[in-house]
N, C-alpha and C positions, 0 to 999 in steps of 0.2 A: 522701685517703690519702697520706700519707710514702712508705710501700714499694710495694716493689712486688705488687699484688693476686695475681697469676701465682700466688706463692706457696700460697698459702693455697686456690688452685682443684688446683696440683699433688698437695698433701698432700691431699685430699677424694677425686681421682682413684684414688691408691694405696691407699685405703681400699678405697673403692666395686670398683674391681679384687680385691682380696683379698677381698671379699663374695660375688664372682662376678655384680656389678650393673652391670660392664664389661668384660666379658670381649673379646678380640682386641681391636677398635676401637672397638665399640659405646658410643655414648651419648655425649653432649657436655654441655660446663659451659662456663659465659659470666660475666663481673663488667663491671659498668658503670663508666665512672669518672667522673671532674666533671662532663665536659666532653660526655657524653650517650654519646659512643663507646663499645661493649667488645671487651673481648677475648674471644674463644669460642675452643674448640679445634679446632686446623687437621682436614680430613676424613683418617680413614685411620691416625691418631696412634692406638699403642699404651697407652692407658691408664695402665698398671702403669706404667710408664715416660717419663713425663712431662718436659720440659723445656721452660724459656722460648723455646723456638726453633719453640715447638710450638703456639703460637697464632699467631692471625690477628687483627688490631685493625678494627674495624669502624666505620661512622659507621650513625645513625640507617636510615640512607636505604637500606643497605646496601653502600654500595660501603667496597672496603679503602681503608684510608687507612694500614697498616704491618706488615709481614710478616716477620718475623725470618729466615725461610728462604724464598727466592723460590719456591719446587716450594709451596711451603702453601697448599690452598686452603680456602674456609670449610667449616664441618661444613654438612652438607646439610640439617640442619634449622634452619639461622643465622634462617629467616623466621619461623621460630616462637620464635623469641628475640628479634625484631627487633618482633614481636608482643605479647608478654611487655610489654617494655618501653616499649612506645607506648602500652598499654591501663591502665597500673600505673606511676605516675612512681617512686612508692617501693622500685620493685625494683633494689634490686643487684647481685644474683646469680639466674641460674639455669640450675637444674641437673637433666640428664636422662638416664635411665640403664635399662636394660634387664634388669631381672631377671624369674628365672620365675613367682616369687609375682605380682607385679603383673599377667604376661599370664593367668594363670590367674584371678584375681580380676575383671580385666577382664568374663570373658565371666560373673558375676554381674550385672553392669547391667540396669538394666530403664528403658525410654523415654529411654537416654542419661545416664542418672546410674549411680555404684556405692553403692548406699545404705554409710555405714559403721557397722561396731557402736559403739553408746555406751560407750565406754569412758573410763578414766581419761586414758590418753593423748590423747584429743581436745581436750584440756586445751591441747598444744604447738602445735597448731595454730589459737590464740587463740577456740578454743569455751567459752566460762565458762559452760553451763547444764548444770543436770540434767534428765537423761536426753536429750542432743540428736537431734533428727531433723538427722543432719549427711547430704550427696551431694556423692560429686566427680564433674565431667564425667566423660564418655567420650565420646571421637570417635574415628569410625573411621578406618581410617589407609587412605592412598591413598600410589600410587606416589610422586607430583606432590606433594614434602610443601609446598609454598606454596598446595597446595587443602585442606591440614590449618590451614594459617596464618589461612586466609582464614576459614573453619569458626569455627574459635576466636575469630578478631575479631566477627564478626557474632552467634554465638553469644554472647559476654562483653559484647558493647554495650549488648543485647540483656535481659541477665539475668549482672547478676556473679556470681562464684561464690561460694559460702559460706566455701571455705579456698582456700589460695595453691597450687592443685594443680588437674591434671587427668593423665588416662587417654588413653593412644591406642591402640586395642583391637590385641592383636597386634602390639606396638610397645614403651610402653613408659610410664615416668611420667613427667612432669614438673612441676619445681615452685619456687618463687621466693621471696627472702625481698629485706630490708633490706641483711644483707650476706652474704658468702660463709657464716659462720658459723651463721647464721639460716637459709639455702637447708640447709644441709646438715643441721642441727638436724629441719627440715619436713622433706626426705627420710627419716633416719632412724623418725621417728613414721610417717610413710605405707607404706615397707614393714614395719613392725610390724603395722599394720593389716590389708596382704595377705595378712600369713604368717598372720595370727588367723583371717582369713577363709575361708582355705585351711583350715588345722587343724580349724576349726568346721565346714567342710562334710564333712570326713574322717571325724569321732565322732558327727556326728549322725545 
């Protein structure tokens, strides 16, 4: 990347804030760059209001290696980012955010998947069959989120998942693409899905 990535996590943020998918501080978003390191967003940062001062540059391993504002420290789920990226070379971005469809959808799961409906949209999330039997994790969320991290590695080692997403019950979603464009692309389709899901259990 020529620019700088910040950019295009800033403009994803003011979105997802205007959704109501980050509201106050909630939720964090991360892009990788060459060199393995990324930037995620410092803990505590107002969403809606985003600036470059407002990450935290990270190395694989976890330790910062550059902080635009010395008070920044990493979002408190940096391990399940750190996670993301270890298990998935081809991720570039990801990005995770806290809306109410998604916690409501959540507790649909059954033996730890959210089954989803077959729909057209399942399409963005590189499912190309008809009529898919598509599942996204759900793991449940603990205070200690590096026992979420750890959950997920052993879990994904174990048995990959079928789309670039999972569920943290009462928590929230999260989800990774190629690049920030792609992560944000997968977001959008997943809480469509929520909100279907929700709707669907409302009318029937």
């Amino acid at each position: 990347m020529t620019s700088d990535p910040r950019s295009a996590v800033i403009a994803a943020a003011r979105q997802f804030y205007q959704l109501g998918w980050m509201v106050g501080t909630a939720g964090n978003l991360s892009v990788r760059l060459e060199d393995g390191s990324f930037w995620i967003t410092a803990s505590g940062k107002q969403k809606g209001d985003l600036r470059d001062r407002d990450f935290v540059r990270i190395e694989p391993n976890g330790t910062v290696i550059e902080s635009p504002n010395p008070d920044n420290r990493p979002s408190a789920e940096t391990s399940i980012h750190q996670t993301i990226y270890d298990l998935f070379p081809d991720a570039g971005a990801c990005y995770h955010v806290h809306s109410v469809e998604a916690n409501i959808a959540a507790n649909f799961s059954r033996d730890g998947y959210l089954p989803l409906p077959p729909l057209e949209m399942i399409k963005g999330l590189g499912i190309w069959q008809e009529n898919p039997e598509v599942k996204m994790p759900v793991f449940e969320n603990h205070l200690a989120v590096r026992d979420i991290a750890a959950e997920v590695r052993d879990r994904f080692q174990a048995a990959p998942p079928d789309i670039p997403a999972l569920l943290i019950r009462n928590h929230g979603v999260t989800v990774w693409g190629s690049s920030p464009a792609i992560a944000q692309n997968y977001l959008e389709i997943a809480e469509y899905l929520f909100r279907y899901l929700v709707v669907a259990r409302q009318i029937a």
